[in-house]
C-alpha positions in Angstrom: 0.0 0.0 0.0 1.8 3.0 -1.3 1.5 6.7 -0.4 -0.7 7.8 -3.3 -3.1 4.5 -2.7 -3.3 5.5 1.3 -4.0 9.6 -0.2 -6.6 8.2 -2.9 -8.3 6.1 -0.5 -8.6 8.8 2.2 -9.7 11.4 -0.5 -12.3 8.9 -1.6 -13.9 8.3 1.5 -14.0 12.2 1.7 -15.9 12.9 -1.6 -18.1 10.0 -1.0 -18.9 11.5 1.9 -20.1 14.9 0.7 -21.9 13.0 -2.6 -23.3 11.1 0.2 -25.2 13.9 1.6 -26.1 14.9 -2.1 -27.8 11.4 -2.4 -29.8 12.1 1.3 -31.3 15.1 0.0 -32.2 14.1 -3.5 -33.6 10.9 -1.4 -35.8 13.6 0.6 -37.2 15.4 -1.8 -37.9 12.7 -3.6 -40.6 11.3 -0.7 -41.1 14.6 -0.1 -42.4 14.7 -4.2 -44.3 11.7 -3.6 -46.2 12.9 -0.8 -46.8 16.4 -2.5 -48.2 15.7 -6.0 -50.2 12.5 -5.1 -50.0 11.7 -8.1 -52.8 8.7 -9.7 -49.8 6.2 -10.3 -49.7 4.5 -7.0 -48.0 0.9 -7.9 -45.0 3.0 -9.5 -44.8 5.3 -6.5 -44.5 2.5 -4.4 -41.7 1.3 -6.3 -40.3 4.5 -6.7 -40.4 4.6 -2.7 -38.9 0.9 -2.8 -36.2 1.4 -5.3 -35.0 4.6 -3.9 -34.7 3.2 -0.2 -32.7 0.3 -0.9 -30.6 2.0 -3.2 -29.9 4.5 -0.5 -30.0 1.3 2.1 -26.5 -0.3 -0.5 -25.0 2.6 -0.8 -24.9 3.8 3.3 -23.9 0.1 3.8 -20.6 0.3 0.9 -19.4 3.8 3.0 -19.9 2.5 6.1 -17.6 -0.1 5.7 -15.3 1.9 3.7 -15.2 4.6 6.8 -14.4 1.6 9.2 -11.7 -0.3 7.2 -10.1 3.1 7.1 -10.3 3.7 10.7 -9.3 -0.2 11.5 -6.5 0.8 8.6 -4.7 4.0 10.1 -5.9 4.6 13.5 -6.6 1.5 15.4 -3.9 -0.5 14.1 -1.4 2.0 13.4 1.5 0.1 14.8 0.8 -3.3 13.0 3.7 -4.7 12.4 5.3 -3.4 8.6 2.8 -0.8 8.7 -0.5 -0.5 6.8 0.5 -2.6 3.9 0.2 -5.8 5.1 -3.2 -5.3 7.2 -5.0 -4.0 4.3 -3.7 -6.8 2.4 -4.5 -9.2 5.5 -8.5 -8.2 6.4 -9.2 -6.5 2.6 -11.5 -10.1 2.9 -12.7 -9.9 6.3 -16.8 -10.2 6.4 -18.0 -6.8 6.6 -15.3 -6.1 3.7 -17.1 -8.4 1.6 -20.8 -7.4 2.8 -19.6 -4.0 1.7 -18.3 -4.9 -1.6 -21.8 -7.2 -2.4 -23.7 -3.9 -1.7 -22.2 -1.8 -4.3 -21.9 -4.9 -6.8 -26.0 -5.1 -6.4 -26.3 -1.3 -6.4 -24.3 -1.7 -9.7 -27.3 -4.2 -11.2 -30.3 -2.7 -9.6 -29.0 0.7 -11.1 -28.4 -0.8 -14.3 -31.4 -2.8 -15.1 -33.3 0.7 -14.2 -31.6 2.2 -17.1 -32.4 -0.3 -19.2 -36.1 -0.3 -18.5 -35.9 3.4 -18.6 -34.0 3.0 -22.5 -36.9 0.6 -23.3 -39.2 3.1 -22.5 -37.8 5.7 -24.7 -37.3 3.2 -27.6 -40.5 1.2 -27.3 -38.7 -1.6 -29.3 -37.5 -4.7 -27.1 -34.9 -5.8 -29.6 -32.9 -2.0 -29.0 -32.5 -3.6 -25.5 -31.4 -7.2 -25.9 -27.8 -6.6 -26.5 -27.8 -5.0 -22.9 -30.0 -7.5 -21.2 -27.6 -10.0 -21.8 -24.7 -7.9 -21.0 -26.7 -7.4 -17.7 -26.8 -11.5 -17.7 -23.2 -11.6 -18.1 -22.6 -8.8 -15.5 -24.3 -10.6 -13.4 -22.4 -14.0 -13.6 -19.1 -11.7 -13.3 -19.9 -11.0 -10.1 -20.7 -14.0 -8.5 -17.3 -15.4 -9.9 -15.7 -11.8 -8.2 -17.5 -12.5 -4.7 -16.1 -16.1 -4.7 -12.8 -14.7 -5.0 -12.7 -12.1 -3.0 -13.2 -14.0 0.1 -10.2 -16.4 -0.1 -7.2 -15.0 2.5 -4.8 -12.3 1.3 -6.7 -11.3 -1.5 -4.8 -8.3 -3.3 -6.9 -5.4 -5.2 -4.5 -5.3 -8.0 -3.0 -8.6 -8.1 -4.0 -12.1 -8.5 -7.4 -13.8 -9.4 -9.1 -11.0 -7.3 -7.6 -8.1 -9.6 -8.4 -10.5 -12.9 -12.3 -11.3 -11.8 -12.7 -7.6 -10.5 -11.7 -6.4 -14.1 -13.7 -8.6 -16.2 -17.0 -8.1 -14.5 -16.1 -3.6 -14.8 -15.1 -4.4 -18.3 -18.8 -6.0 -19.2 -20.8 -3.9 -16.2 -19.0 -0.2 -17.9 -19.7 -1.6 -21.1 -23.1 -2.1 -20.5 -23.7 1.5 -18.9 -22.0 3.0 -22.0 -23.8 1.0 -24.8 -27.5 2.1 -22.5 -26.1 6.3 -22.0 -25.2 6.0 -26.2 -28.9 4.6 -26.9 -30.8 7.3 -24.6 -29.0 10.1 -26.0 -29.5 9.2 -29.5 -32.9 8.2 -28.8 -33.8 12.0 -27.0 -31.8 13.5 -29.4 -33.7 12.3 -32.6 -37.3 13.0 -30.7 -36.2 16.3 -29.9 -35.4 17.1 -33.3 -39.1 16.3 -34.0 -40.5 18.1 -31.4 -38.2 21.5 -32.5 -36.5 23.6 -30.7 -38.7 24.7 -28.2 -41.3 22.4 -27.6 -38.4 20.0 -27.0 -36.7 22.2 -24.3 -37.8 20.9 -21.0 -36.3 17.4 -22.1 -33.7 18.2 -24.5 -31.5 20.7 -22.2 -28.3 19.5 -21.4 -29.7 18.8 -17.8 -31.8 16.4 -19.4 -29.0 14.6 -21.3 -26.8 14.3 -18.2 -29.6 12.9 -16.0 -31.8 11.0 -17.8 -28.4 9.0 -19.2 -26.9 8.7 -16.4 -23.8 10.4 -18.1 -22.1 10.8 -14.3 -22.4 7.4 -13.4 -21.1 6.7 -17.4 -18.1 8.3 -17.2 -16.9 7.7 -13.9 -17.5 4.2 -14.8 -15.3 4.7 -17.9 -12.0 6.6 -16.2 -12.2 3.9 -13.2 -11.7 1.2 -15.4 -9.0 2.8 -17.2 -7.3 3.0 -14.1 -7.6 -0.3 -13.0 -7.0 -1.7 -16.3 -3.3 -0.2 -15.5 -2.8 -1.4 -12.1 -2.9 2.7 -11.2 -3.9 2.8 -7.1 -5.7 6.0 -8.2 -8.6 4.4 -9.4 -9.6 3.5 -5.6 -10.7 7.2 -5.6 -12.8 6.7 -8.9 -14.2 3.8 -7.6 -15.7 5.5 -4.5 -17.4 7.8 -7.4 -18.5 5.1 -9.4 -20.6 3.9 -6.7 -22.0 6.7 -5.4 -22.9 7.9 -8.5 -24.6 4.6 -9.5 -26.4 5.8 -6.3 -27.3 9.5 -7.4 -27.8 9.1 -11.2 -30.9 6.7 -10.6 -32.1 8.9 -8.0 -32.1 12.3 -10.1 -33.7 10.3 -12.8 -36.5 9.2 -10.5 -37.1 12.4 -9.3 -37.2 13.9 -13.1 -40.1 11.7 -13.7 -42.0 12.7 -10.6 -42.0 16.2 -12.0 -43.0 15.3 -15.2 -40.0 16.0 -17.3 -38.7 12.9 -18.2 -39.2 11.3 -21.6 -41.8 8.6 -21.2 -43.6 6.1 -23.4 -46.6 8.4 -23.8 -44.3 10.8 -24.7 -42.2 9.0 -27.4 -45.3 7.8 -29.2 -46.6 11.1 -29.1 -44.0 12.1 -31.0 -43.8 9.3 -33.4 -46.9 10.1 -34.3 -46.9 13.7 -35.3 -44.0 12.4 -37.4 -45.8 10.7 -39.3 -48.7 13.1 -39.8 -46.0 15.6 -40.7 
């Protein structure tokens, strides 16, 4: 455990912390929203309320651990014998490592099968979504081979099986969020055209692109991998972001549609339609 992997760690934990509280208030409003608007959709409310809680439920339970491996790390053990080094390397698999590490892994899926609902909806073609169903498939058997290994003893973050497993499932899981932000920005793009200029403005902005993408979570996804694909110990830092942002991406998107300015299914056959009368 270098220098720059202890200062990436610690800087992690600290902007995880403050997106943290970003994530509690867009959480809040969100029920706050709910409660407000009553709005005649009550089975999706419901599961707005559901999704939104265990999402913040994953995410509380991934810094959590992350704030006590640190303080296990640097302040209670200080003195361990060689330093640092060797105790990360020693308990990076002890359980409430790994309960951690399966929170953000299922925050990862649940926040990516969202998107891909939320693509399907702004398509309304299931075949535009098959290539990322099974990519979500695949994702998904990635991760159960990643949890297997990260349990055995002295399992290294950038070396060994763990370091091979944990890249394959980011290589398919990144893959997946790109291929689903390219799809809904091409698909609101090409709607808004239809609609013009200012009819289209309330879903078109680039607020709209950003959040209704995910383009955060996208991107964060992309440079973390990068990272880690090059054994760089910064990419503990953009890993932190990742997984908070697979936290607040959802969330903003949620509360986008509670207001009514998401694109919906309504709305993209709406469309389609006045395109053809044109």
């Amino acid at each position: 455990m270098s220098l720059l992997y202890q200062n990436s760690f610690y800087v992690g934990i600290s902007v995880s912390d403050i997106l943290y509280g970003v994530e509690l208030m867009l959480y809040f409003q969100t029920v706050r929203e709910l409660h407000k608007t009553r709005r005649h959709e009550e089975r999706l409310d419901k599961f707005f309320v559901f999704f939104s809680t265990a999402n913040l439920a994953l995410v509380t339970i991934f810094e959590a651990t992350r704030a006590v491996f640190g303080q296990e790390t640097w302040i209670v053990n200080a003195t361990y014998p060689r330093g640092p080094a060797p105790y990360e390397t020693k308990y990076d698999s002890a359980l409430y490592q790994i309960t951690g590490w399966t929170a953000a892994l299922l925050l990862d899926m649940v926040t990516n099968g969202l998107l891909i609902y939320h693509c399907l909806m702004l398509w309304d073609n299931r075949r535009v979504v098959v290539a990322p169903c099974l990519l979500w498939v695949a994702s998904f058997g990635r991760s159960m081979d990643e949890l297997r290994v990260t349990g055995a003893p002295n399992a290294g973050v950038f070396v060994g099986p763990v370091r091979n497993f944990r890249l394959a499932y980011f290589i398919v899981a990144i893959f997946l969020n790109v291929l689903v932000t390219c799809l809904i920005c091409g698909r609101i793009s090409w709607l808004a055209q239809d609609l013009g200029r200012k009819a289209a403005h309330p879903y078109f902005g680039v607020v709209a692109i950003i959040v209704e993408s995910a383009l955060p979570y996208t991107l964060c996804g992309v440079v973390f991998l990068v990272l880690y694909a090059v054994n760089s110990e910064v990419s503990v830092f953009f890993c932190a972001c990742y997984v908070m942002f697979a936290c607040i991406s959802p969330q903003m998107l949620i509360l986008r549609v509670i207001s009514g300015r998401a694109w919906t299914t309504e709305g993209t056959l709406l469309t389609l339609t006045l395109r053809s009368l044109s």
